[in-house]
C-alpha positions as a printed Julia matrix, in Angstrom:
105×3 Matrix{Float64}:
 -11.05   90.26  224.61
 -11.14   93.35  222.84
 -14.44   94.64  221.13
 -15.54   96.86  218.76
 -19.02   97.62  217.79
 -20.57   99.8   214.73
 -23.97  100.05  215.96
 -25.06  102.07  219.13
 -27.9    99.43  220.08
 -25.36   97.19  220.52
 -23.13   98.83  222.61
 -26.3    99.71  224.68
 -27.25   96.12  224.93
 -23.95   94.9   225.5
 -23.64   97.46  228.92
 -27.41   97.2   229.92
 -26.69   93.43  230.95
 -24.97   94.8   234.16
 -28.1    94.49  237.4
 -28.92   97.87  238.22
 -30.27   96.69  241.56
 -26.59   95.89  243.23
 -25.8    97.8   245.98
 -22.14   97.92  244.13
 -20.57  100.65  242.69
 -21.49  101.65  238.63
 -19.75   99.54  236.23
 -16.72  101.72  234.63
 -16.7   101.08  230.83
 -14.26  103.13  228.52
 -16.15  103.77  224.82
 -13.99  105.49  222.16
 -15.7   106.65  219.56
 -13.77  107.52  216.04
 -15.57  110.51  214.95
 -18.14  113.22  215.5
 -21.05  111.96  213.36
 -24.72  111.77  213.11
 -24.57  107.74  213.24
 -22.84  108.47  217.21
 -25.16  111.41  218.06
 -27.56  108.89  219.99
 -24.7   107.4   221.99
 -23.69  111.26  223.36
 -27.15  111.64  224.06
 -28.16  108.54  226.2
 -24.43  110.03  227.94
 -26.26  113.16  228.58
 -29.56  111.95  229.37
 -28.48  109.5   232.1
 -29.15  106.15  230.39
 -26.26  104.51  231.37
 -26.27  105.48  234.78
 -29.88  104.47  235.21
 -28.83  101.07  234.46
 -25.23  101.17  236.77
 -23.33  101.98  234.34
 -20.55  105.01  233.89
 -19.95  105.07  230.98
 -16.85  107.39  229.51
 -17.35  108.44  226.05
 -13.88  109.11  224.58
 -13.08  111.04  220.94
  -9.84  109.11  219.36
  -9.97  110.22  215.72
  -9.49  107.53  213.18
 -10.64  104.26  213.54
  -6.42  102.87  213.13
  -5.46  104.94  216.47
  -9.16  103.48  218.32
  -8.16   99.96  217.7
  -4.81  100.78  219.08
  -6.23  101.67  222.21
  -8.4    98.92  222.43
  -5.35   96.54  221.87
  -3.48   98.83  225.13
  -6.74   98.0   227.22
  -7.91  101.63  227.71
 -11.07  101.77  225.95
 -13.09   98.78  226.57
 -15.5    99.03  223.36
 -15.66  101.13  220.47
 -17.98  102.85  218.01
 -16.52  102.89  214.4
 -17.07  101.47  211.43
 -15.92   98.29  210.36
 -12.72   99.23  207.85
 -10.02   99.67  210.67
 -11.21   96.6   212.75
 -11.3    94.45  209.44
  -7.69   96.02  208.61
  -6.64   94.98  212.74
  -8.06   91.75  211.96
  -6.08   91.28  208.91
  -3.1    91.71  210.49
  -3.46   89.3   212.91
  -4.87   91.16  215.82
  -7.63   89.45  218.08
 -10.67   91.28  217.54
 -14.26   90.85  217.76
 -17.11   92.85  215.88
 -20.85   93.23  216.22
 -22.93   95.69  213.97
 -26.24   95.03  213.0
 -28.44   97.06  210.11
Protein backbone atom coordinates (compact mmCIF):
# COMPACT_ATOMS: atom_id res chain seq x y z
CA UNK A 1 0.00 0.00 0.00
CA UNK A 2 1.39 3.24 -0.49
CA UNK A 3 1.21 6.00 2.32
CA UNK A 4 1.49 9.38 2.78
CA UNK A 5 1.33 11.28 5.94
CA UNK A 6 1.14 15.26 6.71
CA UNK A 7 1.91 15.12 10.25
CA UNK A 8 5.37 14.09 11.76
CA UNK A 9 3.69 12.34 14.92
CA UNK A 10 2.30 10.15 12.70
CA UNK A 11 4.99 9.08 10.78
CA UNK A 12 6.77 8.62 14.20
CA UNK A 13 4.01 6.47 15.46
CA UNK A 14 3.56 4.64 12.43
CA UNK A 15 7.68 3.47 12.57
CA UNK A 16 7.88 3.28 16.47
CA UNK A 17 5.53 0.07 16.26
CA UNK A 18 8.65 -1.93 15.07
CA UNK A 19 10.19 -4.01 18.77
CA UNK A 20 13.34 -2.46 19.46
CA UNK A 21 14.34 -5.49 21.50
CA UNK A 22 14.90 -7.99 18.28
CA UNK A 23 18.12 -9.13 17.87
CA UNK A 24 17.29 -8.35 13.93
CA UNK A 25 18.68 -5.90 11.91
CA UNK A 26 16.98 -1.98 11.96
CA UNK A 27 13.94 -1.73 9.98
CA UNK A 28 14.87 0.23 6.54
CA UNK A 29 12.08 2.78 5.86
CA UNK A 30 12.44 5.33 2.87
CA UNK A 31 10.62 8.95 3.97
CA UNK A 32 10.50 11.61 1.22
CA UNK A 33 9.76 14.67 2.32
CA UNK A 34 8.44 17.54 -0.31
CA UNK A 35 10.07 20.53 1.02
CA UNK A 36 12.42 22.24 3.42
CA UNK A 37 9.97 23.71 5.97
CA UNK A 38 9.48 24.53 9.53
CA UNK A 39 6.36 21.97 9.73
CA UNK A 40 9.42 18.99 8.71
CA UNK A 41 12.16 20.55 10.92
CA UNK A 42 11.19 18.02 13.83
CA UNK A 43 11.36 15.01 11.52
CA UNK A 44 15.31 16.06 10.49
CA UNK A 45 15.85 16.43 13.98
CA UNK A 46 14.62 13.11 15.62
CA UNK A 47 17.05 11.92 12.18
CA UNK A 48 19.84 13.66 13.84
CA UNK A 49 19.18 12.97 17.31
CA UNK A 50 18.92 9.18 16.97
CA UNK A 51 15.20 8.63 17.56
CA UNK A 52 14.63 6.31 15.04
CA UNK A 53 17.46 4.26 15.62
CA UNK A 54 16.72 4.03 19.31
CA UNK A 55 13.62 2.36 18.42
CA UNK A 56 15.27 -0.08 15.32
CA UNK A 57 14.56 1.91 12.94
CA UNK A 58 16.84 3.52 9.89
CA UNK A 59 15.17 5.71 8.75
CA UNK A 60 16.29 7.62 5.26
CA UNK A 61 15.02 11.03 5.02
CA UNK A 62 14.84 11.90 1.28
CA UNK A 63 14.23 15.71 -0.34
CA UNK A 64 11.91 15.14 -3.65
CA UNK A 65 10.59 18.66 -4.30
CA UNK A 66 6.94 18.91 -5.04
CA UNK A 67 4.49 16.90 -3.59
CA UNK A 68 3.36 15.55 -7.68
CA UNK A 69 7.07 14.02 -8.16
CA UNK A 70 6.83 12.44 -4.07
CA UNK A 71 3.71 10.61 -4.89
CA UNK A 72 5.37 9.36 -7.97
CA UNK A 73 7.89 7.76 -6.07
CA UNK A 74 5.72 6.36 -3.68
CA UNK A 75 3.64 4.77 -6.59
CA UNK A 76 7.53 3.25 -7.99
CA UNK A 77 7.96 1.77 -4.33
CA UNK A 78 11.09 3.80 -3.38
CA UNK A 79 9.97 5.87 -0.63
CA UNK A 80 7.86 4.00 1.70
CA UNK A 81 6.00 7.11 3.44
CA UNK A 82 5.92 10.64 2.88
CA UNK A 83 5.69 14.04 4.55
CA UNK A 84 3.62 16.57 2.45
CA UNK A 85 0.66 18.14 2.54
CA UNK A 86 -2.45 16.83 1.45
CA UNK A 87 -3.04 18.71 -2.22
CA UNK A 88 -0.85 16.25 -4.37
CA UNK A 89 -2.11 13.03 -2.57
CA UNK A 90 -5.82 14.33 -2.94
CA UNK A 91 -4.88 15.20 -6.76
CA UNK A 92 -3.16 11.17 -6.92
CA UNK A 93 -6.29 10.12 -5.43
CA UNK A 94 -8.39 11.80 -7.90
CA UNK A 95 -6.94 10.25 -10.56
CA UNK A 96 -7.42 7.00 -9.55
CA UNK A 97 -4.26 6.13 -7.77
CA UNK A 98 -4.40 3.90 -4.52
CA UNK A 99 -3.43 6.02 -1.78
CA UNK A 100 -3.83 6.30 1.80
CA UNK A 101 -3.52 9.52 4.08
CA UNK A 102 -3.20 10.22 7.78
CA UNK A 103 -2.71 13.86 9.20
CA UNK A 104 -4.00 14.86 12.31
CA UNK A 105 -4.23 18.75 13.76
Amino acid sequence: MIKAACCLSTIISLLLCVDAGAASAPVRVNIGVASVSSSALSLWVAKEQGTFAKHGVDAELILIRGGSTLVASLMTGEIHTAFTSGVSVLGAAAQGVDVKMLTSR
